[in-house]
N, C-alpha and C positions, 0 to 999 in steps of 0.2 A: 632366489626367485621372488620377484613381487609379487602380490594377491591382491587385484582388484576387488572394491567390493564395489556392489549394485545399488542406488538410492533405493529405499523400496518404502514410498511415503505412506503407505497405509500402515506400517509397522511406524514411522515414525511419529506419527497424528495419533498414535493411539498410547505409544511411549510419551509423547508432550500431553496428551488428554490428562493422565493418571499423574505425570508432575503440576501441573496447575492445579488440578482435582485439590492435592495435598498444601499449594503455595500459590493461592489466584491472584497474588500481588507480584510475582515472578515476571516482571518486565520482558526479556527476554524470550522466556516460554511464550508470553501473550504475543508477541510478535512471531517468532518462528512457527506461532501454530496459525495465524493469521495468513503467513505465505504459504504453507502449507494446504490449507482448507483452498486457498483460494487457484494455487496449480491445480490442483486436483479437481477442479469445479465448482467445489462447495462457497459460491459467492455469497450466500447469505453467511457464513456461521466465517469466512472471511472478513465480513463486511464487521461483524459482531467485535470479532478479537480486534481490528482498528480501531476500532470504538472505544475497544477498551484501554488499548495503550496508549490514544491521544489524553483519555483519563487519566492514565496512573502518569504519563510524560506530557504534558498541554506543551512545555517547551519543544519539543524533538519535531524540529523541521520532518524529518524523514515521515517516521510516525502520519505527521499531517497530508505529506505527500502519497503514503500509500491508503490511507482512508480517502484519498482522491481519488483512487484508482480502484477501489471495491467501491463507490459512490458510482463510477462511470460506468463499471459494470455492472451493477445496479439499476444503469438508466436514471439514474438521479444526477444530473446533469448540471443543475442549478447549483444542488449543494455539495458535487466535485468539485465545482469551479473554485466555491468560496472555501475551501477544504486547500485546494492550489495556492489560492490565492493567501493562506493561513501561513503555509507550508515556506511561499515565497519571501513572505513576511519575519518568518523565524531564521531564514538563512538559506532556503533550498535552491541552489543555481546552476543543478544541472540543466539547463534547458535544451540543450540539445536530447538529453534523453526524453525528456517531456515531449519533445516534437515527437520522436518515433516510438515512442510507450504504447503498445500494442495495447495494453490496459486501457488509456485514454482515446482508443478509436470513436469509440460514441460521442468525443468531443471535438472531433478535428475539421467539422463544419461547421462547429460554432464560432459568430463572429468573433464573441467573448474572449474565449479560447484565444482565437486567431492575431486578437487586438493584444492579447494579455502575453503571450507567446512575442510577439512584436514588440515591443516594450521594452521586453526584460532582456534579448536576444543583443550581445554587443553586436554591432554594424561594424561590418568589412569596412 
């Protein structure tokens, strides 16, 4: 017999709080607690841990890509973009998920966005 278990991120955000607490150089941790904060609501202390792994990683496409996406939900719009535009720069080519990234809604009427999404997008 299998045994599902249940995510239950309030246990896990507090399990990741107390391993960084002891390793705040812990890459890893800094991200997973990053996504973390940020399902769960917590966009500002989301927004914190990006911030912090574009530091400990400046290289990590991804890294730049999800401090795009705690920027957007931020409302910080300008510096998602250039945060996107970092991201793209290091190697990020998902674009199709950048089109539909629920995260980047705040930016899906910018012409920016729209121009920069065009661009990077292979043509049929």
């Amino acid at each position: 017999m299998s045994r599902q278990t249940k995510s239950d991120p309030a246990f896990e955000i507090l399990f990741y709080e107390a391993v960084h607490r002891r390793c705040p150089g812990y890459a890893e941790v800094v991200e997973l607690l990053g996504g973390l904060y940020t399902k769960t609501g917590r966009i500002a202390d989301g927004l914190r841990m990006d911030r912090k792994l574009v530091r400990l990683q400046p290289a990590n496409a991804t890294a730049h890509y999800n401090l795009a996406c705690s920027l957007a939900l931020s409302r910080r719009r300008d510096d998602a973009l250039h945060s996107l535009r970092r991201a793209v720069a290091l190697g990020y080519a998902d674009f199709d998920w950048m089109e539909q990234d629920p995260d980047l809604e705040s930016l899906k009427d910018n012409p920016a966005f729209r121009q920069m999404l065009g661009q990077l997008k292979p043509r049929n």
